[in-house]
Backbone as ProteinMPNN parsed JSONL, in Angstrom:
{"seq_chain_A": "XXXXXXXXXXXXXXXXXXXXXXXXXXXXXXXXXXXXXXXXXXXXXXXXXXXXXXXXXXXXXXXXXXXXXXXXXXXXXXXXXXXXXXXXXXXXXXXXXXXXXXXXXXXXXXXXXXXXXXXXXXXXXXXXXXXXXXXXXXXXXXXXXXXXXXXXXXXXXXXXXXXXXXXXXXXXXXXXXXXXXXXXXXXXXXXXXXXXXXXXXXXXXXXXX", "coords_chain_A": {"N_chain_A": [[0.842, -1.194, 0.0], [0.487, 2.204, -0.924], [1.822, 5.227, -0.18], [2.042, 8.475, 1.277], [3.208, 9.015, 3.132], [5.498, 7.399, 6.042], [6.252, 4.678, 7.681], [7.151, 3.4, 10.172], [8.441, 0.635, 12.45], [9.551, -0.239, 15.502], [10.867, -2.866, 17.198], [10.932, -5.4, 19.781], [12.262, -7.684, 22.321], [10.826, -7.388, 25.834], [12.595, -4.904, 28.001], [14.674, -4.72, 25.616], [15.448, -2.324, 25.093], [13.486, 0.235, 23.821], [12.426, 2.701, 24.647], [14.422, 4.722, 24.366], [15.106, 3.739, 21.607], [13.191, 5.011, 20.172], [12.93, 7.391, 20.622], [15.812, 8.392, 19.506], [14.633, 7.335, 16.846], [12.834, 8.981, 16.153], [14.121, 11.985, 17.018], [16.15, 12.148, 14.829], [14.482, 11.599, 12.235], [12.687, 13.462, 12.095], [14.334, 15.856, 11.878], [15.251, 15.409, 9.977], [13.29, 16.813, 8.051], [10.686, 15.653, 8.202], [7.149, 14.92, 9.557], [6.481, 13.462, 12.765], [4.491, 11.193, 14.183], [3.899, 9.37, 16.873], [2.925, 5.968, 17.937], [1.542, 3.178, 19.926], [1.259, -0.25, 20.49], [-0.392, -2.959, 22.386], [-2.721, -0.22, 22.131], [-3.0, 3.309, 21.474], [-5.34, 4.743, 20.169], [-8.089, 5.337, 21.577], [-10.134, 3.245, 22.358], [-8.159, 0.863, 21.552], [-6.603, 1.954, 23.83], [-7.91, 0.977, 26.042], [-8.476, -2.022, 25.414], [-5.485, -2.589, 25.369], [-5.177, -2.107, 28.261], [-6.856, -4.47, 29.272], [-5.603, -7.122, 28.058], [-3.113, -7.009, 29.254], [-3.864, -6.831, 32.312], [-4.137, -8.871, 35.153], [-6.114, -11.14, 35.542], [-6.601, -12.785, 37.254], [-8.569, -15.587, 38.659], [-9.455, -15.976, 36.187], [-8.828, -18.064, 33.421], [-7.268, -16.399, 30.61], [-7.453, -17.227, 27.977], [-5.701, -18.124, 24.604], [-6.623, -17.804, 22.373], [-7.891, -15.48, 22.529], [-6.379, -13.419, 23.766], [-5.224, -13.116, 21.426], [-6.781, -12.52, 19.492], [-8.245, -9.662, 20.711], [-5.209, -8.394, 20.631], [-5.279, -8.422, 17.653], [-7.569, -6.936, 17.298], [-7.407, -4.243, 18.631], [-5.012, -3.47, 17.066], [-6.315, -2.725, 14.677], [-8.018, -0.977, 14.977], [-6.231, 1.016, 15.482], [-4.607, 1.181, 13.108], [-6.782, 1.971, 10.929], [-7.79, 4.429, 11.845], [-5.766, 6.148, 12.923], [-3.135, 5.428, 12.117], [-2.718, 4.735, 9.1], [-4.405, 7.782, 8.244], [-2.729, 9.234, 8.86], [-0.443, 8.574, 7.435], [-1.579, 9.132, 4.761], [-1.634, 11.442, 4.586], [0.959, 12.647, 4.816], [2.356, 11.99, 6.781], [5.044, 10.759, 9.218], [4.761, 7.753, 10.815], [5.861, 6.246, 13.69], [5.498, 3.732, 15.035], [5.561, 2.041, 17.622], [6.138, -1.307, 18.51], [4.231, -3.54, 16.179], [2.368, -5.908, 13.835], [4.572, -7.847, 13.715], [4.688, -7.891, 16.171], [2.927, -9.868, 17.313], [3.009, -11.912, 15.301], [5.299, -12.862, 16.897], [4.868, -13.012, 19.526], [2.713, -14.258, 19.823], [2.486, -16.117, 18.078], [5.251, -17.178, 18.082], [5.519, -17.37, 20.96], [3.207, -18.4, 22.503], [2.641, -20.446, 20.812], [0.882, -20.5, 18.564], [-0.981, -21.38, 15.805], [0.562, -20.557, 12.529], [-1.018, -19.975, 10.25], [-3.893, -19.42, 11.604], [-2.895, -16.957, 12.564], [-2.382, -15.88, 9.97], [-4.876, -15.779, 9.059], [-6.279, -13.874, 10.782], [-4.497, -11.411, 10.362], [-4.817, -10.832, 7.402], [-7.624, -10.474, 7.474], [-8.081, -7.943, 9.244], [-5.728, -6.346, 8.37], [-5.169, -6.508, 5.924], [-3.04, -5.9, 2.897], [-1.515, -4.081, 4.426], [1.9, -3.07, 5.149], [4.384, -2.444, 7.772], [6.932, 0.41, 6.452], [9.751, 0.017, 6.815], [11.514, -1.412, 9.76], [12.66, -1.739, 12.939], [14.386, -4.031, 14.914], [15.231, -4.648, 17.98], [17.549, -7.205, 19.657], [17.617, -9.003, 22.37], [19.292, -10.751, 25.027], [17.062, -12.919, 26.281], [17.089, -13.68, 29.255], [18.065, -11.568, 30.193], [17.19, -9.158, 29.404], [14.454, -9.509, 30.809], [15.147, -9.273, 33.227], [16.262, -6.645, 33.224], [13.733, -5.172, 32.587], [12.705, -5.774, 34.958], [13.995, -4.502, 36.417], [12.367, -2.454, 35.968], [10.017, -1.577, 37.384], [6.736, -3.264, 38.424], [5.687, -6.183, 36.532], [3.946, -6.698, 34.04], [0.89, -9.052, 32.98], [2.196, -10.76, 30.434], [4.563, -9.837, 30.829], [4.654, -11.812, 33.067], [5.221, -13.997, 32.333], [7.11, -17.581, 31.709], [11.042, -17.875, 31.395], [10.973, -19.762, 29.162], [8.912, -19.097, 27.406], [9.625, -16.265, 26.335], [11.941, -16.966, 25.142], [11.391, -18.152, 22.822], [9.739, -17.116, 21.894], [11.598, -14.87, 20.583], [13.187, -16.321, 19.267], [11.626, -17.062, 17.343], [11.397, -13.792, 16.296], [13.839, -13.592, 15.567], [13.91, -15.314, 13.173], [11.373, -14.026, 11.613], [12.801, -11.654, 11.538], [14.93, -12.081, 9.792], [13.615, -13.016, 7.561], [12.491, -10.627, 6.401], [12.729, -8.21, 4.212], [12.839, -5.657, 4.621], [14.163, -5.378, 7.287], [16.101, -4.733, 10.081], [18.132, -5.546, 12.204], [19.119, -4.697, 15.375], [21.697, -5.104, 17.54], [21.632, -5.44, 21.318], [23.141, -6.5, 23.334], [25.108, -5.341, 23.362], [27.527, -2.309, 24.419], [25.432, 0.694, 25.691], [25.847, 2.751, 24.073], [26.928, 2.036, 21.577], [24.422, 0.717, 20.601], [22.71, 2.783, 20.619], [23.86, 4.142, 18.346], [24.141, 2.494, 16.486], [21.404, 2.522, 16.215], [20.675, 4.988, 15.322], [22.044, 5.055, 12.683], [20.848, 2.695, 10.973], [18.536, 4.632, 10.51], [19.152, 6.819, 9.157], [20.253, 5.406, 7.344], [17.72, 4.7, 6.122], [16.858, 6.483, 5.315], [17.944, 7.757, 3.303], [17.501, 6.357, 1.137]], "CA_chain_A": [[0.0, 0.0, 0.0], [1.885, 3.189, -1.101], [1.211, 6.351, 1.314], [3.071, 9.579, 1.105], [4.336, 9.096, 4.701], [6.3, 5.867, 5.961], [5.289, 4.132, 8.978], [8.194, 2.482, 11.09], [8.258, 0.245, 13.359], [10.75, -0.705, 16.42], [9.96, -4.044, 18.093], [11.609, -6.12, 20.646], [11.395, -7.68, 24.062], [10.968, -6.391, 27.107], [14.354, -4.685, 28.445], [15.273, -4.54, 25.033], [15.402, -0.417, 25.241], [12.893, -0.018, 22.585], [11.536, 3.592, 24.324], [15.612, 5.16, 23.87], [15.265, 3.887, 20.29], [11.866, 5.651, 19.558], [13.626, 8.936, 20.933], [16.635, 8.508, 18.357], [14.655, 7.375, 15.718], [12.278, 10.361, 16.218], [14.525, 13.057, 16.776], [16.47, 11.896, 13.611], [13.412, 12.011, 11.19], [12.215, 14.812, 11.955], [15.45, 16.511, 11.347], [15.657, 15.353, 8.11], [12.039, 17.669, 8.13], [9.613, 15.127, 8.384], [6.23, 15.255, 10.938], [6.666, 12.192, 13.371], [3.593, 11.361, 14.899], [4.158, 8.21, 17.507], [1.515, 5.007, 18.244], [2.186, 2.071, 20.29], [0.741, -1.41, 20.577], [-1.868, -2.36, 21.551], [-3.038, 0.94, 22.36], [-2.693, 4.4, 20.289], [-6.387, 5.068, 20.413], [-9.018, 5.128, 23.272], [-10.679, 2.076, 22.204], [-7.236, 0.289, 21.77], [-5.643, 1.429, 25.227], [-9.12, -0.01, 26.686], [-7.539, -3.436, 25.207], [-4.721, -2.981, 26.005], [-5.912, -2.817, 29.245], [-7.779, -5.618, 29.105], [-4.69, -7.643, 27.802], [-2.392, -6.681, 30.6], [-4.575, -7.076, 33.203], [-3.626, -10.169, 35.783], [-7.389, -11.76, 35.976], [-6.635, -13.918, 39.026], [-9.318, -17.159, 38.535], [-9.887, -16.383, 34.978], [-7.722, -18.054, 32.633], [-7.038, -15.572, 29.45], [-6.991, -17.787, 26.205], [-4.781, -17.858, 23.912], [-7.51, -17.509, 21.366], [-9.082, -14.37, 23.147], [-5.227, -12.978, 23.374], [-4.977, -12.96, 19.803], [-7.927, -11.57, 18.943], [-8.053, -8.424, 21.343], [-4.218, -7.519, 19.857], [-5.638, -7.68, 16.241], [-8.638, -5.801, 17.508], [-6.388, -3.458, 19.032], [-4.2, -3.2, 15.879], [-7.095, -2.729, 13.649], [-8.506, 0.396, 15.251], [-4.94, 2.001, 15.267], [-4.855, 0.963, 11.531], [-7.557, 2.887, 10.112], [-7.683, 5.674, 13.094], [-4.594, 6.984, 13.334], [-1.919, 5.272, 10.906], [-3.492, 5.371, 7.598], [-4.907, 8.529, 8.106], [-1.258, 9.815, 8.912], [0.013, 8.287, 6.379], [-1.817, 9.501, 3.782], [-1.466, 13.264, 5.01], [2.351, 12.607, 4.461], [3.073, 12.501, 7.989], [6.015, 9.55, 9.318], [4.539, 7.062, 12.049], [6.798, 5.551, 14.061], [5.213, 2.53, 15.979], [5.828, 1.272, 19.313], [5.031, -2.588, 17.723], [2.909, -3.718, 15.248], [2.104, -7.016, 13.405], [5.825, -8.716, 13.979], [4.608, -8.765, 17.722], [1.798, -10.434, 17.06], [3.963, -13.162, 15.071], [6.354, -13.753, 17.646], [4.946, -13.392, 21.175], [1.522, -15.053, 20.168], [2.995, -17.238, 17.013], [6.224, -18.128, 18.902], [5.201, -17.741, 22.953], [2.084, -19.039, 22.091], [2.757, -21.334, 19.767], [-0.789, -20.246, 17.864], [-0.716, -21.373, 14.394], [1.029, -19.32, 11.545], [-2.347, -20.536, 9.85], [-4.655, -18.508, 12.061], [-2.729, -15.561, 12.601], [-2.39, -15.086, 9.133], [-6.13, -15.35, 8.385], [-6.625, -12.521, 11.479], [-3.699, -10.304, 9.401], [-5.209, -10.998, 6.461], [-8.884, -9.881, 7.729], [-7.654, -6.766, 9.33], [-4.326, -5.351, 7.645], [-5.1, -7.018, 4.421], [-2.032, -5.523, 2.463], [-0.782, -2.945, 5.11], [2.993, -3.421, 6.314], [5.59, -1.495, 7.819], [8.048, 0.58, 5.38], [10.975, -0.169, 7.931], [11.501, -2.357, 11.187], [13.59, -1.922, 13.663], [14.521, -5.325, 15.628], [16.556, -4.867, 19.091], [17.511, -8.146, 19.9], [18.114, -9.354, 23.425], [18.91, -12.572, 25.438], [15.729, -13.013, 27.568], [17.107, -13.693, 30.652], [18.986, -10.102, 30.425], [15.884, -8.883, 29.113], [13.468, -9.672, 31.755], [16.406, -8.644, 34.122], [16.335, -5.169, 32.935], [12.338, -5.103, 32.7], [11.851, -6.094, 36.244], [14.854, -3.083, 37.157], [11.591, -0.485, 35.911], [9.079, -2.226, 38.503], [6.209, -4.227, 38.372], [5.5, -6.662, 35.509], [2.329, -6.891, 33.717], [0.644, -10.743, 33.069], [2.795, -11.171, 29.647], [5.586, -9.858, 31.393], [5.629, -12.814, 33.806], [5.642, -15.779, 31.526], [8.382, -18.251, 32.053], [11.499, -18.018, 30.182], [10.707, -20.309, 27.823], [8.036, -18.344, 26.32], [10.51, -15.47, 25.175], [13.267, -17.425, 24.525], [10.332, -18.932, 21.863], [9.29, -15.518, 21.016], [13.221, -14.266, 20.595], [13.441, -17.226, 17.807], [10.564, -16.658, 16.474], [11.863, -12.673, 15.922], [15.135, -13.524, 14.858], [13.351, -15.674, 11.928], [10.911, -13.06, 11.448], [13.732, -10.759, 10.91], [15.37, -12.922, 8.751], [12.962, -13.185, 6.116], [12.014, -9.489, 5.963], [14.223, -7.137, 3.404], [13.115, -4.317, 5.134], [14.203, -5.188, 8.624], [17.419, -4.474, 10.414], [18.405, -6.151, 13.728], [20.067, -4.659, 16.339], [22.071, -6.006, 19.12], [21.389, -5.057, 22.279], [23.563, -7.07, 24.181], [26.555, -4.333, 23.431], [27.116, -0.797, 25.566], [24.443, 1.706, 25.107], [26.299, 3.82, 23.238], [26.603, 1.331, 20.554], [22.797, 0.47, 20.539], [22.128, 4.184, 19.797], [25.066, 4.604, 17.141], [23.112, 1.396, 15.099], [19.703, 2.691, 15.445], [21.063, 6.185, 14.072], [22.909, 4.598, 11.607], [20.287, 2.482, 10.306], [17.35, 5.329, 9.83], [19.767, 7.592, 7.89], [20.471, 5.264, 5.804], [16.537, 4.384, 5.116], [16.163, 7.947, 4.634], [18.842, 8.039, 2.309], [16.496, 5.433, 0.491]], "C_chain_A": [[0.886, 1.256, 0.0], [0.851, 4.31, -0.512], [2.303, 7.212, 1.021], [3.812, 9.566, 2.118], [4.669, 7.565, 4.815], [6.053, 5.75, 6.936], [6.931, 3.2, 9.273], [7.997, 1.932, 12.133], [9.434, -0.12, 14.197], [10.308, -2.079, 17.31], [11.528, -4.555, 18.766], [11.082, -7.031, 21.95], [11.774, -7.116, 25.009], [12.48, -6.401, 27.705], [15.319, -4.594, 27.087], [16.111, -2.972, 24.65], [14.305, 0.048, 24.039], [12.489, 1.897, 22.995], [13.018, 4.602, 23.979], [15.209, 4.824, 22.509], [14.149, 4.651, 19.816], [12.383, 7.061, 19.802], [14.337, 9.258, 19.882], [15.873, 8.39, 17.276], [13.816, 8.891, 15.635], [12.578, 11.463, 16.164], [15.326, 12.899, 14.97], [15.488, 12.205, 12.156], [12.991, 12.954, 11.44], [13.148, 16.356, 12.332], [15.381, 16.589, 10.049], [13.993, 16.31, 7.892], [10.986, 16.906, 7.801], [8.714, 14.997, 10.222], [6.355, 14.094, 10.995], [5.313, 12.537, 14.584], [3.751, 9.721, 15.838], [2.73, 7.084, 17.914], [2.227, 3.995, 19.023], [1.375, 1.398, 20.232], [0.896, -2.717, 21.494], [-2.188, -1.442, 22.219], [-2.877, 2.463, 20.981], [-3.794, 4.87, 19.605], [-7.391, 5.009, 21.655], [-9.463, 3.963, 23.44], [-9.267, 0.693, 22.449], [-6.759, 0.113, 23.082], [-6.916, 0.843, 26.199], [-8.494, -1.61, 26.895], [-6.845, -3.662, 25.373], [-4.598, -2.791, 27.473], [-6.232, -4.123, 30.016], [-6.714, -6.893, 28.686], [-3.537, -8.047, 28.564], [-2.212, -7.229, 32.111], [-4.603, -8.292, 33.621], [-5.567, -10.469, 36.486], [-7.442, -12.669, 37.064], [-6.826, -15.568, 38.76], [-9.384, -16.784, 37.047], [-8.845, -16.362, 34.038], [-8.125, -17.17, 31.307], [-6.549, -16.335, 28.291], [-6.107, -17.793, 26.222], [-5.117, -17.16, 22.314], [-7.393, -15.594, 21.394], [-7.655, -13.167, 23.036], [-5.288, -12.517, 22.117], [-5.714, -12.339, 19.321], [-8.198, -10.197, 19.489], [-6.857, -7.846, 20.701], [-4.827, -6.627, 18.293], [-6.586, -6.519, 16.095], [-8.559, -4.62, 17.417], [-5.525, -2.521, 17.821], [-5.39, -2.367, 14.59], [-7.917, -1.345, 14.075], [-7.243, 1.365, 15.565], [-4.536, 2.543, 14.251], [-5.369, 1.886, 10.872], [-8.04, 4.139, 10.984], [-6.847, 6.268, 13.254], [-3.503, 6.378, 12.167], [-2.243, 5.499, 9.993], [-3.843, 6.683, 7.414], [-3.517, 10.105, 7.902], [-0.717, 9.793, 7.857], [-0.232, 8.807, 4.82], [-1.852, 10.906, 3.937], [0.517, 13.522, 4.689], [3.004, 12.592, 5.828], [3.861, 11.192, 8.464], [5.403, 9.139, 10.674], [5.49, 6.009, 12.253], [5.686, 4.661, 15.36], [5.792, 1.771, 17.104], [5.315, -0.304, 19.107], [4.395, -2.194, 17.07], [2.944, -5.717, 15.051], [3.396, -7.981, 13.878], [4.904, -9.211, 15.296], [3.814, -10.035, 17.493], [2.441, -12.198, 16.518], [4.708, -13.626, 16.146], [6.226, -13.985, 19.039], [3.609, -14.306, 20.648], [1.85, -16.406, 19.057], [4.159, -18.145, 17.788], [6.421, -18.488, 20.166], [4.341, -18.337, 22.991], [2.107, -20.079, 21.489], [0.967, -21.536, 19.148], [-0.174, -21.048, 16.337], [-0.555, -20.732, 13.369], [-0.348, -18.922, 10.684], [-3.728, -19.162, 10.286], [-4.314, -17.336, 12.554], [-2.755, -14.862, 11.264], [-3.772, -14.575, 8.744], [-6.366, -13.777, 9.34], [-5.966, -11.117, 10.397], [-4.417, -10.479, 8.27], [-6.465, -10.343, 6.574], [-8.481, -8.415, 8.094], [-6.326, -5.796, 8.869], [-4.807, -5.6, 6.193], [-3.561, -6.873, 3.735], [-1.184, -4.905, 2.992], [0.3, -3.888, 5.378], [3.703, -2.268, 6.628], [6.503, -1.156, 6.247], [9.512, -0.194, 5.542], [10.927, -0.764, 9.395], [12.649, -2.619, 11.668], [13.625, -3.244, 14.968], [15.283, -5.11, 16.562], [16.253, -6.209, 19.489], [18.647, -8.164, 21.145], [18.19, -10.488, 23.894], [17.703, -12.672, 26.412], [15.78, -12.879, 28.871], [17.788, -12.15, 31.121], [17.429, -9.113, 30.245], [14.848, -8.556, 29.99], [13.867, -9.051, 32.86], [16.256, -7.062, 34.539], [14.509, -4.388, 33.196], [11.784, -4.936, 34.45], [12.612, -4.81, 37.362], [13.31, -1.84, 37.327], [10.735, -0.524, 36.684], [8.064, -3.12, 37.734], [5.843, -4.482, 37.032], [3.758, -6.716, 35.145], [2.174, -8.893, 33.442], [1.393, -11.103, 32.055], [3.674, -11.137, 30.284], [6.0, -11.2, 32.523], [5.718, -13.956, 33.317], [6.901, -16.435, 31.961], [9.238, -17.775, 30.992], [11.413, -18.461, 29.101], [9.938, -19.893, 26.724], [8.678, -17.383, 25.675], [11.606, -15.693, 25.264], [12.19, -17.963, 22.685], [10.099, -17.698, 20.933], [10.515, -14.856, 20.074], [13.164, -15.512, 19.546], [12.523, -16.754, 17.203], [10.342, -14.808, 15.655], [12.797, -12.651, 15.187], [14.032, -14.248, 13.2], [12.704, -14.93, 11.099], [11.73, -11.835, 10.619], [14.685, -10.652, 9.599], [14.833, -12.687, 7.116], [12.059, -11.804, 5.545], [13.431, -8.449, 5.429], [14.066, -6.131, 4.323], [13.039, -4.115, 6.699], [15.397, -5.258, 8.959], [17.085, -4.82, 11.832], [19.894, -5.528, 14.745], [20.732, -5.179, 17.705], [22.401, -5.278, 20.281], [22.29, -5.106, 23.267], [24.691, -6.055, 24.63], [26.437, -3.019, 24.183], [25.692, 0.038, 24.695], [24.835, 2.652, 24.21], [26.42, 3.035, 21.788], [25.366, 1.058, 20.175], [22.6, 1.394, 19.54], [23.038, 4.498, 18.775], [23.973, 3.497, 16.134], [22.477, 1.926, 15.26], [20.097, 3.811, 14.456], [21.318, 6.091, 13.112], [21.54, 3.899, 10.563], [18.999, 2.924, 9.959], [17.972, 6.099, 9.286], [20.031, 6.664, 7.183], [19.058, 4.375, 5.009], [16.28, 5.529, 4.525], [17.195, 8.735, 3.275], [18.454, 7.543, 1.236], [15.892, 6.164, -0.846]], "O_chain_A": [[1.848, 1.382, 0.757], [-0.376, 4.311, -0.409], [3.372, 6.795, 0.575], [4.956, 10.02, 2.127], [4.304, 6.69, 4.03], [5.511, 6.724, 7.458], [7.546, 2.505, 8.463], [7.358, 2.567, 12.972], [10.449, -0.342, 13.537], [9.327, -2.056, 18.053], [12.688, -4.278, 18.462], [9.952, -7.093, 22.435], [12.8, -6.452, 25.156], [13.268, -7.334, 27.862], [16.529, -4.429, 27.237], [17.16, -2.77, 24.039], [15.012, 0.164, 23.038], [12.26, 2.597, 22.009], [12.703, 5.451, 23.145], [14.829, 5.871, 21.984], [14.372, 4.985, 18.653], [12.112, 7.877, 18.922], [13.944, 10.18, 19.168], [16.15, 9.24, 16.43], [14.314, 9.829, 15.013], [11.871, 12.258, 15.544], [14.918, 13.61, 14.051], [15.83, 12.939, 11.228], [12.905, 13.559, 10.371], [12.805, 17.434, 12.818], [15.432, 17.519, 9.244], [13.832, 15.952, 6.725], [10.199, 17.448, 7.024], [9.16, 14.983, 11.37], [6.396, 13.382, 9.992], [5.125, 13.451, 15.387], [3.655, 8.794, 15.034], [1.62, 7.563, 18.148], [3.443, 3.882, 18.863], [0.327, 1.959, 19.911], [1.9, -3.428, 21.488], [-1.934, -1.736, 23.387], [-2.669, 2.32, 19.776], [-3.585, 5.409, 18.518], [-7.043, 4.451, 22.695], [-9.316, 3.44, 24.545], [-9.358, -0.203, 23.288], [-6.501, -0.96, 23.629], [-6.567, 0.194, 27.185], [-8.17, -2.211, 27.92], [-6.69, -4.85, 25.657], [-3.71, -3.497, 27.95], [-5.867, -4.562, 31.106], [-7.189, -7.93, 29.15], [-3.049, -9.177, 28.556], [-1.299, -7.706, 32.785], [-5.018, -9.11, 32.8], [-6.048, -10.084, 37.552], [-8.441, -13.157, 37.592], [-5.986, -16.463, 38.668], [-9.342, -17.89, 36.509], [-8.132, -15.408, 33.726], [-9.3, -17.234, 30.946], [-5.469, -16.149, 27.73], [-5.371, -17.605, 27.19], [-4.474, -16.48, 21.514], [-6.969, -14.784, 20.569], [-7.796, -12.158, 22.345], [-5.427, -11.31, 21.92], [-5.331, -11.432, 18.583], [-8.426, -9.401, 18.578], [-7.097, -6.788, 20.12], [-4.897, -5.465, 17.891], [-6.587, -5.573, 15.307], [-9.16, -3.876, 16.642], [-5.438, -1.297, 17.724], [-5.025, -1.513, 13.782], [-8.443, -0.741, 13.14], [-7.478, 2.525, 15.905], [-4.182, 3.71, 14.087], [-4.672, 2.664, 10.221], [-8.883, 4.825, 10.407], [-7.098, 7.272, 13.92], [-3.141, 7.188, 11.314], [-2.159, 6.696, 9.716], [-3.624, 7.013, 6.249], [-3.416, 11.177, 7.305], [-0.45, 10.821, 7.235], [0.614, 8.88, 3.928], [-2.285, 11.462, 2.928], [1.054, 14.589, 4.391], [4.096, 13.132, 6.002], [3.235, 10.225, 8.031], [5.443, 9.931, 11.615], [5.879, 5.155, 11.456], [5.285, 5.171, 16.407], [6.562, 0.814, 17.02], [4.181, -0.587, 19.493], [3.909, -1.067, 16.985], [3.385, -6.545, 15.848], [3.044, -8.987, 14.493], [4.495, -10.351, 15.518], [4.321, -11.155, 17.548], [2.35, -13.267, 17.122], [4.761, -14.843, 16.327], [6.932, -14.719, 19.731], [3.553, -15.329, 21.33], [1.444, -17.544, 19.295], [4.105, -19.347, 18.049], [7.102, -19.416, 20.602], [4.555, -19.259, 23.778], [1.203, -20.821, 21.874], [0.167, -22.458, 19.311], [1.012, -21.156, 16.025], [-1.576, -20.135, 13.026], [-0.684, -17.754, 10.486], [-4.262, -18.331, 9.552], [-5.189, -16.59, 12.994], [-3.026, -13.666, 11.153], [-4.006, -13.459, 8.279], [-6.584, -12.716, 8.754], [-6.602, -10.205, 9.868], [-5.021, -9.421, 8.442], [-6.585, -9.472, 5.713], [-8.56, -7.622, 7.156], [-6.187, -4.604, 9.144], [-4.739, -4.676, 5.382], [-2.801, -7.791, 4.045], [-0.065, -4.874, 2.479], [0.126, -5.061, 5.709], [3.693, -1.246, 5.942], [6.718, -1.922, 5.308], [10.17, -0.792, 4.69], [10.028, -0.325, 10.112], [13.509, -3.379, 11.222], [12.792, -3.214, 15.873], [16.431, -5.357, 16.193], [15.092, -6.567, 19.686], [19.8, -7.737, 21.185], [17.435, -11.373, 23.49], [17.93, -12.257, 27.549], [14.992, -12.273, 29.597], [17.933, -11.779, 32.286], [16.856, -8.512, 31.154], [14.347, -7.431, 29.979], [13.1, -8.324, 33.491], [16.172, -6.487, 35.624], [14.23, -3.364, 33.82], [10.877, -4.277, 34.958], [12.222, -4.348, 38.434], [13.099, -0.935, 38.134], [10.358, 0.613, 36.968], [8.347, -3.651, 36.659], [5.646, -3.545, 36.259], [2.751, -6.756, 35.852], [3.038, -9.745, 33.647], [1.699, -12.252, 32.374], [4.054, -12.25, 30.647], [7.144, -11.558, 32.804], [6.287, -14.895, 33.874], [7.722, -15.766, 32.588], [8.787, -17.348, 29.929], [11.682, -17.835, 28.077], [10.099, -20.141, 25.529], [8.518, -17.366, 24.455], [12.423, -14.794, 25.463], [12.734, -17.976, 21.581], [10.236, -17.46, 19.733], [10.29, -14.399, 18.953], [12.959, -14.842, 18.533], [12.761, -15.858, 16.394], [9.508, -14.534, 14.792], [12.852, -11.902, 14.212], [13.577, -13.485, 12.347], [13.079, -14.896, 9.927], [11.463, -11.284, 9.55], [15.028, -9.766, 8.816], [15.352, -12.364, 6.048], [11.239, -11.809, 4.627], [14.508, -8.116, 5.922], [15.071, -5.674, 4.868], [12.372, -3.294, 7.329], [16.074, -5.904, 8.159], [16.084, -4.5, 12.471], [21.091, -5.811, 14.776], [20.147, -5.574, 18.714], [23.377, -4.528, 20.287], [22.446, -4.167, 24.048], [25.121, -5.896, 25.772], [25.327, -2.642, 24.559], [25.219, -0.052, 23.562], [24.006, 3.337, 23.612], [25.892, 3.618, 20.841], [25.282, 1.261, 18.963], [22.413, 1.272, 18.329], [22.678, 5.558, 18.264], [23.209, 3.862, 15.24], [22.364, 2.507, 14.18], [19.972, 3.767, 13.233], [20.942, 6.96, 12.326], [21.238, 4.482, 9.521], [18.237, 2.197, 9.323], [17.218, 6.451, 8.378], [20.101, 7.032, 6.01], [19.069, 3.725, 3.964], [15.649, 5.685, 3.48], [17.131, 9.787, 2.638], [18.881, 8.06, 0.204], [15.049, 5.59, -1.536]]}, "name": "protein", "num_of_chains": 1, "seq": "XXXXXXXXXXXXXXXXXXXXXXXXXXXXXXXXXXXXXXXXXXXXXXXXXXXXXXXXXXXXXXXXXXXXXXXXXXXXXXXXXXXXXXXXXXXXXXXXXXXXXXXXXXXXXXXXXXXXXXXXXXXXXXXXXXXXXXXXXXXXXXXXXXXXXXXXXXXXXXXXXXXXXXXXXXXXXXXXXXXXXXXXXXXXXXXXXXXXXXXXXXXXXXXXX"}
């Protein structure tokens, strides 16, 4: 879907630094004199941060799907979609995303282990054609990850999964990453000052594009 503005996304897992990279990539683009308007996920409307809410939220006695999961994100996604990104987008203005669809692949495709099958039909019903222009990947080891997450205080109900679920997810990103041209992976694991030198590095040279 071609749009006068470009839509980016930054994904990772938790503790990866993902809200430092939304700073850099942000001040950066809108240097180069583009309007940066920011969304995250799921939330980035009223209806959305309801869900995400609702997503979050440690229900006690009531177990939370995996189904019901999946379907609230896309929900989520799908009133961000045509509410605020698209609408950006076609005004010429640059959205930079806090997540999008990747997540969706890799915490509910690879923590989940949902079927590629039925996430695609959901993407398929609500994005249809939409993707990111650009995707930024920080990649972390999980257990550093979670580490760093639990430094900012309390976890939400994704946040306390076992390791195994985003070590699952964390493959399921790297692959992800893999098989997309227009995604760049950064490594986390290195000082901060390196982090932010790659992200810089690799939105000048999309915008050099």
């Amino acid at each position: 879907m071609q749009t006068p503005g470009k839509f980016i996304v930054i994904e990772g897992l938790e503790g990866a630094g993902k809200s430092s990279a939304v700073t850099i990539l942000s001040d950066t683009i809108q240097s180069a004199g583009h309007t940066v308007v920011n969304t995250r996920e799921p939330g980035g409307t009223a209806m959305a941060e309801a869900i995400r809410d609702v997503v979050k939220h440690d229900w006690k006695d009531e177990k939370v799907t995996v189904e019901a999961e999946l379907l609230l994100m896309y929900a989520a996604r799908a009133q961000l979609v045509q509410n605020v990104i698209l609408p950006n987008l076609q005004q010429g203005n640059w959205v930079l995303g806090d997540r999008h669809d990747m997540s969706s692949q890799a915490y509910q495709g690879g923590g989940r282990q949902i079927e590629q099958s039925m996430i695609e039909s959901l993407r398929n019903i609500t994005l249809k054609n939409f993707r990111a222009d650009f995707t930024l990947y920080l990649d972390v080891e999980p257990k550093e990850g979670l580490k760093r997450a639990k430094g900012r205080g309390e976890l939400d109900r994704i946040e306390l999964e076992d390791l195994g679920f985003f070590e699952r997810t964390r493959e399921r990103y790297l692959l992800l990453a893999q098989q997309d041209p227009n995604c760049v992976v950064i490594d986390t694991m290195q000082s901060m000052q390196g982090v932010h030198d790659d992200v810089a590095s690799a939105i000048k040279q999309f915008l050099e594009c």
